[in-house]
C-alpha positions as CSV (number, residue, x, y, z in Angstrom):
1,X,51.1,117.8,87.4
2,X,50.5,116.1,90.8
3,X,53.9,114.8,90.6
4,X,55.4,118.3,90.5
5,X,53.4,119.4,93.6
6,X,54.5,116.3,95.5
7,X,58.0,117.4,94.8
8,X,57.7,120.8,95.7
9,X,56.1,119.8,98.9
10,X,59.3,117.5,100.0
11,X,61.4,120.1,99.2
12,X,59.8,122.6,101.2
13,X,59.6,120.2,104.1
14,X,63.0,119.7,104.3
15,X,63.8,123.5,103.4
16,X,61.9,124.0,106.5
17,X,63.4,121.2,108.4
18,X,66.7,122.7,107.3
19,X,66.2,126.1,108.4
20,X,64.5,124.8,112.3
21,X,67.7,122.6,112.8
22,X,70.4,125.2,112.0
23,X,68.4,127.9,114.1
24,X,68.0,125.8,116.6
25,X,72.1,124.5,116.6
26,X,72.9,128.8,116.8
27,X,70.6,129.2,119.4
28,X,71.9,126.4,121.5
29,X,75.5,127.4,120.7
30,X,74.6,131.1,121.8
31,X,73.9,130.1,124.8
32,X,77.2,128.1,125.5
33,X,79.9,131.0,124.1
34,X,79.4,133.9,122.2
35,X,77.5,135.3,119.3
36,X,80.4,135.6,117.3
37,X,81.7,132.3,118.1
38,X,78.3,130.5,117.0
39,X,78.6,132.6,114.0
40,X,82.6,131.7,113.0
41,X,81.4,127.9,113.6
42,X,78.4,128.4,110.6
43,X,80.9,129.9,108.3
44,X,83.5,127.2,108.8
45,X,80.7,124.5,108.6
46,X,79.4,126.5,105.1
47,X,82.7,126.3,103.5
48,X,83.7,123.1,104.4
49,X,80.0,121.6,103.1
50,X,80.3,123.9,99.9
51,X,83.6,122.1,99.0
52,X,82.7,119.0,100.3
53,X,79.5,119.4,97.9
54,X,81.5,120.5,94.6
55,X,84.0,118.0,94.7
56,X,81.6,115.2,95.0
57,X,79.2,117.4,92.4
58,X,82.2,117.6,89.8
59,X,83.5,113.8,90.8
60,X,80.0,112.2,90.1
61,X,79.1,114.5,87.2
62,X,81.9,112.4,85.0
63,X,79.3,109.6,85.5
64,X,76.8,111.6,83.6
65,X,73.7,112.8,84.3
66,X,71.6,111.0,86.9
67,X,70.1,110.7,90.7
68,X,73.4,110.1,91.8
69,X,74.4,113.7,91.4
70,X,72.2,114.3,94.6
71,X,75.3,112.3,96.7
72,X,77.2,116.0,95.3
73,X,74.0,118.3,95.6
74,X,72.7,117.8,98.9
75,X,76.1,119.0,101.0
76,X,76.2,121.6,98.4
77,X,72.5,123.0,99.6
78,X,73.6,122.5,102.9
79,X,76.5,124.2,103.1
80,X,74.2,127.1,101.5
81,X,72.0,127.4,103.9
82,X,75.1,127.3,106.7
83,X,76.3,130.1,105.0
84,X,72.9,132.0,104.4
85,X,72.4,131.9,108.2
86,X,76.0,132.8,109.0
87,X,75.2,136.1,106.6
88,X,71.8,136.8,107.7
89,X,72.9,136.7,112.0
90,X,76.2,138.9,110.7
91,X,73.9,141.6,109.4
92,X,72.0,142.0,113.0
């Protein structure tokens, strides 16, 4: 059980981490050109890191299952969040 906690607490972290970084990257590139600019450059970065992610995801997965899968995962997540945060400053 402790285990499962610990996890969850990493993942959070870097969630978090996740999140500060990217809002921090838009706010820094809002202040150099415009909103919609910063925004274009999170959707480009999202799609690229979402295929990036899959192809490594689907090339690894022929390995079978394992911790090696995290090498396809973790753009994957990232190019999520990139375009979670390209949708959410779209919408205001």
């Amino acid at each position: 059980m402790d285990n499962v906690i610990l996890v969850a607490l990493i993942v959070l972290f870097f969630t978090a981490l996740g999140v500060y970084t990217t809002y921090m990257e838009y706010k820094r590139r809002k202040l150099y050109s415009s909103s919609k600019a910063a925004l274009t450059t999170f959707l480009i970065k999202g799609v690229n890191n979402i295929a990036v992610g899959l192809a490594l995801l689907i090339g690894l997965f022929t390995l079978g299952k394992g911790p090696w899968l995290l090498g396809g995962f973790i753009p994957l997540f990232v190019g999520n969040m990139y375009l979670i945060f390209y949708l959410l400053g779209r919408e205001s």
